[in-house]
N, C-alpha and C positions, 0 to 999 in steps of 0.2 A: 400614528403615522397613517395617512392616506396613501388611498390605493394609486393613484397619480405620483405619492414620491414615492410609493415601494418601487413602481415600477422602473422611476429614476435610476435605481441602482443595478438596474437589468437593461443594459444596452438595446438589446432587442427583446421585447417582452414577446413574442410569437415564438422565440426559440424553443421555450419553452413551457409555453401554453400549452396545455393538454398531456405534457409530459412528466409532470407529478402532480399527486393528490394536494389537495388544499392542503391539510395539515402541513405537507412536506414546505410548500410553497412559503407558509407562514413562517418555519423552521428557517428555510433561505433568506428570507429577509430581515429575520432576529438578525443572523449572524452574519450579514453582509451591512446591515446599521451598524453592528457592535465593531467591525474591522474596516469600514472606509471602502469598499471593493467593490466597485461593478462589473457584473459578468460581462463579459465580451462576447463567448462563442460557448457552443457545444460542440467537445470534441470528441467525443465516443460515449455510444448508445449498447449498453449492453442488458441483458437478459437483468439481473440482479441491482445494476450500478448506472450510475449515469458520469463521466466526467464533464465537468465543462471549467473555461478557463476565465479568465479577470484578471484586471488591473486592481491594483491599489494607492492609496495614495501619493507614493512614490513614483508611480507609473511603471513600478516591477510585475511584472506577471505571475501568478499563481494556479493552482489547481483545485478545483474543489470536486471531491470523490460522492455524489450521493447516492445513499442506498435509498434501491427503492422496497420500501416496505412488503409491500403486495406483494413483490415478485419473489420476494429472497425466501430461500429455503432454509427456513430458523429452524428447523426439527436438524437438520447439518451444524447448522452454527451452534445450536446447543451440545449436541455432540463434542464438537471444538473445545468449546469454551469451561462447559461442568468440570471439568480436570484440572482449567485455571486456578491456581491459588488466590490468584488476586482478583476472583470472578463469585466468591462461595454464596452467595446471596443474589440468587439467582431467580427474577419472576417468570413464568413460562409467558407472558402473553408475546403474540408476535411483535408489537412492536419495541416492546420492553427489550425482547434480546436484539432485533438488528439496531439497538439504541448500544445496547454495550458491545454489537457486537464493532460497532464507530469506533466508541471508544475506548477499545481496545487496540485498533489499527494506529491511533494517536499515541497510545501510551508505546508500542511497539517502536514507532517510528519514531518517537523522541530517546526511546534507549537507545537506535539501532544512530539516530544522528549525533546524540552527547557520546557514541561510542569511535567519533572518525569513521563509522561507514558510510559508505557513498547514497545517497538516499535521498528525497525528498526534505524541506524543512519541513517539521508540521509546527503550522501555525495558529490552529483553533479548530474547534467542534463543538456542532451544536445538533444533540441527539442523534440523527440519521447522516449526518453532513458530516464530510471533514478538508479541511481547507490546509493546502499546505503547497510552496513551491513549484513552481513549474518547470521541467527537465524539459525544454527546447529553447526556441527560440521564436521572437516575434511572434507569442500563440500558438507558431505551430510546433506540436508534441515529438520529442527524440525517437526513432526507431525502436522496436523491440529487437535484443540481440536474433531473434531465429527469423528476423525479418532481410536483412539486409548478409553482405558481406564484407569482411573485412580484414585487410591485412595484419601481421604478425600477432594473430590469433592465440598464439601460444604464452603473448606478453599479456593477451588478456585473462587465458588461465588462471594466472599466478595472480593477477591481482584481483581477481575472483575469489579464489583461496584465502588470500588474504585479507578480502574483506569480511567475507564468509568465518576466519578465525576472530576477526577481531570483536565478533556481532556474538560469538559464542562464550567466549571470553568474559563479557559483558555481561553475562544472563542470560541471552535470546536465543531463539531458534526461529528461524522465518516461516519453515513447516509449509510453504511453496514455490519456495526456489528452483527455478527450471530458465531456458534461453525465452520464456513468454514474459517470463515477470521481474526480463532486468529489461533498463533502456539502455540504448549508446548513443552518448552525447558528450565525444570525444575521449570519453571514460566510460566504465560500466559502472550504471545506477542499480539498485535494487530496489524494489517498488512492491507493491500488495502486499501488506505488513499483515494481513487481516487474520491468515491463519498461524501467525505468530505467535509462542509462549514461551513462558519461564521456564528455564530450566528443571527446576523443583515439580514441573509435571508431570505426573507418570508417563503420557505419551511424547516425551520431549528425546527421547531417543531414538523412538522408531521417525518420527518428523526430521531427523537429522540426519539418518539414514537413507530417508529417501531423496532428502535435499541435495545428498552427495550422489545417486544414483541418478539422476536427473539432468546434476549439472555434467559430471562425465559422459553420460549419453551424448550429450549434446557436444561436447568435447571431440569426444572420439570418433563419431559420425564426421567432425568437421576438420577430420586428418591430424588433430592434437595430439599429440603423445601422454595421457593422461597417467597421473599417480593411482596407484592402489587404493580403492574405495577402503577396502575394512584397514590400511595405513592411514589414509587422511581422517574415518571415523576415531580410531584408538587416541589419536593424537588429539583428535575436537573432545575427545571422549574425557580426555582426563584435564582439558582447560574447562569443559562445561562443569566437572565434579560430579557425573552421573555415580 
C-alpha cells in the first residue's frame, strides 16, 4: 500500500502527524485496511493513550483507543497483568507488554459486552491499537459521569450495581471503576477495561473492593443513599466464587 492511500484512510493526515511513532503509525494503517475505517478526528490526547474516532463502512462511528508505547508505564502494567491467568507467558520488552497489555483491554471488553454490560463493542486490535464503538453521538464522545449532572441519580445507582453484578457474575473484574471511567449517554457506560481481570487472580479481590469504594464515594458525595460497601462486596463476593 502506498503512502498517498494509507493516508486515504486518515481523513486528515496532520491530526496525527507527529503524534505517533512510525511503527505505531504502520500498526493504524494495518488495521484501518483490514476494517474499512477512516479516522475522522482526535478526540483525546492523554499522557499514555490517545483516542481518536472514524467512520466505517457503514458510516457508524467508532473509537479507536491507542497506546502510546513510549509513554506508558509497562513496569505498572506488568504488575497488572503477571497475576493474569490468561497472561503466563509474559516477554518483559516494553512493547511486548503495552501489546498485551491491548489485548487484554479487548478480551475484557468482549466478556464485559457478551455479559449485557453496558460498554463499548470491541471490535478489533492490532498490537498497540484497539478499535471498538463509539459512546456519543455525531463524533462527539458522551460525558464522563463526574463531569456533568444529572437527575434521579439514585436510578443510576442501581443500574450501576447492576451492571457491575452482571460483569462479576461473568468472570470480570474492571479493577478501575470509579465516576471517570463510566460515560453517560442516556445510560451509564463502563469504559477502560484495561485494568481488568479474571476472577481466578489473586488480586481480583482487592480490585473489586476498591471498585466498590470508589463508585460509593462518588455516590454518596452526590447525595445518593448508598448500600453497604462490605454488603454489596459479600454478595459480588460469592457470585465471583472468590
Amino acid at each position: 500500500m502506498g503512502l498517498q492511500r494509507k493516508r486515504e484512510s486518515i481523513k486528515n493526515y496532520k491530526i496525527i502527524r507527529g503524534v505517533f511513532d512510525e511503527r505505531t503509525l504502520l500498526v493504524l494503517y494495518k488495521l484501518l485496511n483490514r476494517t474499512g475505517v477512516v479516522v475522522e478526528s482526535l478526540v483525546k490526547e492523554g499522557k499514555e493513550s490517545v483516542i481518536l474516532s472514524g467512520l466505517n463502512k457503514e458510516k457508524e462511528w467508532v473509537a479507536l483507543k491507542v497506546y502510546r508505547t513510549e509513554a506508558c508505564d509497562f513496569k505498572n502494567m506488568w504488575k497488572y497483568l503477571v497475576g493474569d491467568p490468561r497472561f503466563f507467558k509474559l516477554k518483559k520488552s516494553r512493547r511486548s507488554i503495552v501489546n498485551t497489555w491491548c489485548r487484554r483491554e479487548f478480551k475484557n471488553l468482549k466478556i464485559a459486552y457478551e455479559s449485557k454490560v453496558r460498554c463499548p463493542k470491541p471490535i478489533d486490535f492490532e498490537e498497540n491499537i484497539l478499535m471498538m464503538s463509539f459512546i456519543g453521538e455525531d463524533g462527539i464522545p458522551a460525558p464522563r459521569l463526574i463531569d456533568i449532572e444529572i437527575e434521579n441519580l439514585e436510578e443510576v445507582y442501581k443500574d450501576v450495581l447492576k451492571n457491575l453484578e452482571r460483569m462479576v457474575k461473568n468472570g470480570l473484574v474492571h479493577g478501575d471503576l470509579s465516576a471517570y471511567n463510566i460515560l453517560f449517554f442516556e445510560k451509564a457506560y463502563f469504559i477502560d477495561f484495561s485494568h481488568g481481570t479474571t476472577v481466578d487472580n489473586p488480586i481480583a479481590p482487592e480490585l473489586l473492593k476498591r471498585d466498590i469504594k470508589n463508585l460509593n464515594l462518588y455516590f454518596s458525595k452526590s447525595g445518593v443513599e448508598v448500600k453497604d460497601e462490605d454488603e454489596i462486596y459479600e454478595r459480588l463476593k460469592k457470585l465471583a466464587g472468590f
